[in-house]
N, C-alpha and C positions, 0 to 999 in steps of 0.2 A: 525039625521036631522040637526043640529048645522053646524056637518063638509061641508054639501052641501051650507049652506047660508053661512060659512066662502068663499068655494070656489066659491060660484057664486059671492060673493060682491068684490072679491079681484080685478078683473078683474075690475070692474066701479069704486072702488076707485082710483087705479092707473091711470086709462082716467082721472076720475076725476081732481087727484094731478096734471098728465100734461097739462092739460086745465086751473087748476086754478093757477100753477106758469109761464102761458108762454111759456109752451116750446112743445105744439102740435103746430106743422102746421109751425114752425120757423125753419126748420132746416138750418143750415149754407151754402148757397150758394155762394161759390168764390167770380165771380164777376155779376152773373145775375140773372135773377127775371123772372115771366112771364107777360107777359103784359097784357093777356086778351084784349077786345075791348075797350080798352079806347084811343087809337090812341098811347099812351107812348111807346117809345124804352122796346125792348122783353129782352133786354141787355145791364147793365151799367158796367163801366169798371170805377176804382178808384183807384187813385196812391194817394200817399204822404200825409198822414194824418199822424196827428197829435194832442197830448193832453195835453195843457197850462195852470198850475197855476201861473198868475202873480203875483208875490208880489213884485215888483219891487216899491220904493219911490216914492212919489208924490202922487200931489192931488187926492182927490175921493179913493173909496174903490179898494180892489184887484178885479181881476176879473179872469175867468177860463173860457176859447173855445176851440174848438176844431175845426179846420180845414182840409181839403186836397183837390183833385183836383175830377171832374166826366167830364168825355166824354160825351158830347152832341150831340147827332142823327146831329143835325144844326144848323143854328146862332140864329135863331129863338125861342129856349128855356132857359128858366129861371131854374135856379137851386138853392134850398135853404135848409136848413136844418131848422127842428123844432121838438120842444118837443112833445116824443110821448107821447098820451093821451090816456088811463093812462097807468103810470109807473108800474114796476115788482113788485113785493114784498120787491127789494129789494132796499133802498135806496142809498145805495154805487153805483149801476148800472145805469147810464146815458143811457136809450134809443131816440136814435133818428131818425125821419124819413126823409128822402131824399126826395123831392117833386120836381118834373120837372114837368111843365105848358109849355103849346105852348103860345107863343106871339101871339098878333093879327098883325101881320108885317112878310110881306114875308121876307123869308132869302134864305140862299144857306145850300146845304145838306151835307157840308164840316163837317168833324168830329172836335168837337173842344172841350177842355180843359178848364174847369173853377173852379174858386177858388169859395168853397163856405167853408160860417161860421158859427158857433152858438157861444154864448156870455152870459154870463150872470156872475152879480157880485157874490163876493167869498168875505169871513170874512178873514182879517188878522189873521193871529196867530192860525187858525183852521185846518190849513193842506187841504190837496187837498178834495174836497167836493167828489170828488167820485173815487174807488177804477177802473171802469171799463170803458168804454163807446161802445155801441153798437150802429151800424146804418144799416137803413133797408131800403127797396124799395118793395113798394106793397106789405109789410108783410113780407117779408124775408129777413132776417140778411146778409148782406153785407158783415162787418166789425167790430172788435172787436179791440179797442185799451187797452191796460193792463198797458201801462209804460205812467203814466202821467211824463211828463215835467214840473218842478216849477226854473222858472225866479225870483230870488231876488236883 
């Protein structure tokens, strides 16, 4: 009797472990997402990203962002990055999510390139606050940066 409730439980702990560390439902998609009916692009495309610990001299504390470019459906969208709520397990890993909003202002349906950032301060002398950075759209992983950059 033991062995069948080993074997029945083994199966829902594992759901369990991937449900409770983030990693159901996330798998790695290139460069797209689905959009469902929320009017959002079915498809983001993202070049030239990047991961910044500044420790360079001068006023105020260091600081650590992370940048690079997303393709916007039209002129008319706003692109920004924010802290995802809530984080992994693990605090080395920087999750963030990509949020595109339509503007209330007509545009044209021209494919365009915009820079977007996250920011936030960094302690001198503590090394790079995070080992990894991950960003996502509508739940799914975009992008995984590994090689922070530290400016002194």
């Amino acid at each position: 009797m033991r062995k069948v409730k080993a074997v029945l439980a083994a199966p829902f702990l594992a759901g369990a472990l991937l449900l409770f560390t983030g990693l159901a439902g996330c798998g790695e998609a290139s460069e797209e997402s689905a959009a469902g009916e929320t009017g959002l692009p079915a498809e983001v495309k993202l070049q030239n990203w990047i991961a910044i610990l500044n420790l360079m001299p001068g006023p105020g504390p260091a600081s650590f962002y992370v940048t690079g470019e997303v393709e916007l459906p039209a002129s008319n969208y706003e692109a920004r990055l924010v802290k995802r709520v809530p984080q992994g397990i693990n605090p080395k890993v920087l999750m963030l999510d990509l949020v595109l909003e339509p503007l209330k202002v007509p545009g044209t349906q021209a494919l365009e390139w915009h820079l977007v950032r996250y920011e936030e301060e960094a302690a001198r002398g503590a090394g790079a606050p995070y080992e990894q950075i991950e960003i996502f759209y509508q739940g799914n992983r975009l992008k995984r940066i590994m090689d922070i950059k530290v400016a002194q």
